[in-house]
N, C-alpha and C positions, 0 to 999 in steps of 0.2 A: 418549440422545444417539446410540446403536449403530443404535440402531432408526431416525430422524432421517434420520441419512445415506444407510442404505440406502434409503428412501424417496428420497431426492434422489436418490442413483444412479438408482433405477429408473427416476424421470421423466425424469433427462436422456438414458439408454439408449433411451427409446420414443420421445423428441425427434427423437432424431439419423435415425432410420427416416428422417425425410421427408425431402423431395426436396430437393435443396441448391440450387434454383431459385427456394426460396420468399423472401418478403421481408426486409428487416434484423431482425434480431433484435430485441428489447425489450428484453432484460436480460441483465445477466452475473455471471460470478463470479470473482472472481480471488485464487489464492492461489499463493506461491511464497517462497525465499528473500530477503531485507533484508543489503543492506551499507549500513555507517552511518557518515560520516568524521561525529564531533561535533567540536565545538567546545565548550570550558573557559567562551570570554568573558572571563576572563582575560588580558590584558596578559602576555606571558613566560609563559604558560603552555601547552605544546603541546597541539595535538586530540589525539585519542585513536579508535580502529575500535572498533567495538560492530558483531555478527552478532546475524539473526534472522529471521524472519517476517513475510512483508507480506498481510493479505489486503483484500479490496475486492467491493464488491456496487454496482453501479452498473443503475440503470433509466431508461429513455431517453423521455421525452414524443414528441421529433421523431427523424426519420433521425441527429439531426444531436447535439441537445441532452437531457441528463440529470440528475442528480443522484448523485451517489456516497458510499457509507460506508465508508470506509478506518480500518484496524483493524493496527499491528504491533506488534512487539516485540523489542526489543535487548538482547543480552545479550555480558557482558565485562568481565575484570579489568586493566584499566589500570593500571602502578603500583600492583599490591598492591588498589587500591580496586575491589571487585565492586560493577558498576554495568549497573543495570534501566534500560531505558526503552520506556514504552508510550506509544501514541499514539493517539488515538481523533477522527478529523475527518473532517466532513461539506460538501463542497459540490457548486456545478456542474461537470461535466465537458461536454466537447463531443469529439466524432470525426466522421473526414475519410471516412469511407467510398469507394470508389474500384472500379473495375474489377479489379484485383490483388488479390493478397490480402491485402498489406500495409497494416492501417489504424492510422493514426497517431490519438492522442489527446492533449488539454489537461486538466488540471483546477486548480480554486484551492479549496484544502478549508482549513476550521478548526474548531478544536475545541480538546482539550486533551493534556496530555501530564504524564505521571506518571513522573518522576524518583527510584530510590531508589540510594544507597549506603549502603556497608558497609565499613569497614577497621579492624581491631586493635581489637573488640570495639566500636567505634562505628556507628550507622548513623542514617540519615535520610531522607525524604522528602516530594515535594513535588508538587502537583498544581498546572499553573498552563496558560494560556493558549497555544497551539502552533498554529501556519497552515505551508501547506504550499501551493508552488507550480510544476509543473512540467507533464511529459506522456510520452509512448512510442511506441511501435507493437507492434502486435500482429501476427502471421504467423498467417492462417485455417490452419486441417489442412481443416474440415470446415467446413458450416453451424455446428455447434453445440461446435465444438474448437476452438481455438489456444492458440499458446504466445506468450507476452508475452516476447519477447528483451532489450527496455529497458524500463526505468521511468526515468527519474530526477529529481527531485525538490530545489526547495529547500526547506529544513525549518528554522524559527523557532521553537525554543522558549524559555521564561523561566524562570529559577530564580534565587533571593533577588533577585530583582527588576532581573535583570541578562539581557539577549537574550543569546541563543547561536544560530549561524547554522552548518547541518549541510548534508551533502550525502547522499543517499542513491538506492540503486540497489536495483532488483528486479528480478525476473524468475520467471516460474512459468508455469505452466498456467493457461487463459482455459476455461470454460464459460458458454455462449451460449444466452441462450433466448428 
């Protein structure tokens, strides 16, 4: 894995060399911190914040149009109940590319999402169906740098066969290739 990354550093290091002149990028990477306002679903039941990690690899066909694999993870004891959630969804993404360096992005990804609690020696979990629909902008540093300042995101997941409807937010570091 140690060895892995150092390899990707080094490619994205000998990337960055070139002239920042050159055309859109093809692909990127994006990883950074996750705020999560969930929702119970529950009737009388308040949401609840779960922290974590968002990361994302998206590769672009046109200037314009891609596909992207979105990957996070929530973590938080609400009310005594220590509660996981992962999420793992894939769809099209599309970005506004522009003269500035601010390029704003859509996407609408689905996939699934893995649910576990734990309270007073009980626990459970559950894998079930999760789409997700929102977009951000991204601030260039470089050809092959920026920082992703917003994500934010609606997030539909189901648990015992009931929607729960979340709001979540990112931001991190963008490598560009």
């Amino acid at each position: 894995m140690l060895r892995k990354l150092v390899v990707v550093c080094a490619m994205i290091s000998l990337c960055s060399l070139s002239a920042f002149s050159q055309q859109e990028t093809k692909g990127e990477i994006f990883g950074g911190y996750q705020y999560l306002h969930a929702s119970t679903g529950i009737s009388g039941v308040d949401g609840f914040t779960l922290q974590g990690w968002n990361a994302a690899a998206s590769g672009y066909f046109t200037r314009n149009l891609g596909i992207t694999a979105d990957f996070s993870g929530n973590y938080g004891t609400p009310s005594g109940v220590t509660a996981r959630l992962y999420t793992f969804m894939f769809g099209p993404s599309v970005r506004f590319p522009n003269t500035s360096r601010v390029t704003p992005f859509a996407h609408a990804l689905f996939g699934g999402g893995r649910l576990s609690a734990s309270a007073a020696g009980l626990s459970g979990s559950e894998t079930d169906f999760t789409w997700a629909a929102g977009g951000g902008f991204d601030v260039g540093v470089s050809q092959h740098f920026g920082i992703r300042l917003a994500q934010a995101d609606f997030l539909q997941t189901r648990v015992a066969g009931q929607s729960q409807n979340h709001f979540r937010y990112s931001a991190g570091i963008v490598l560009k290739f």
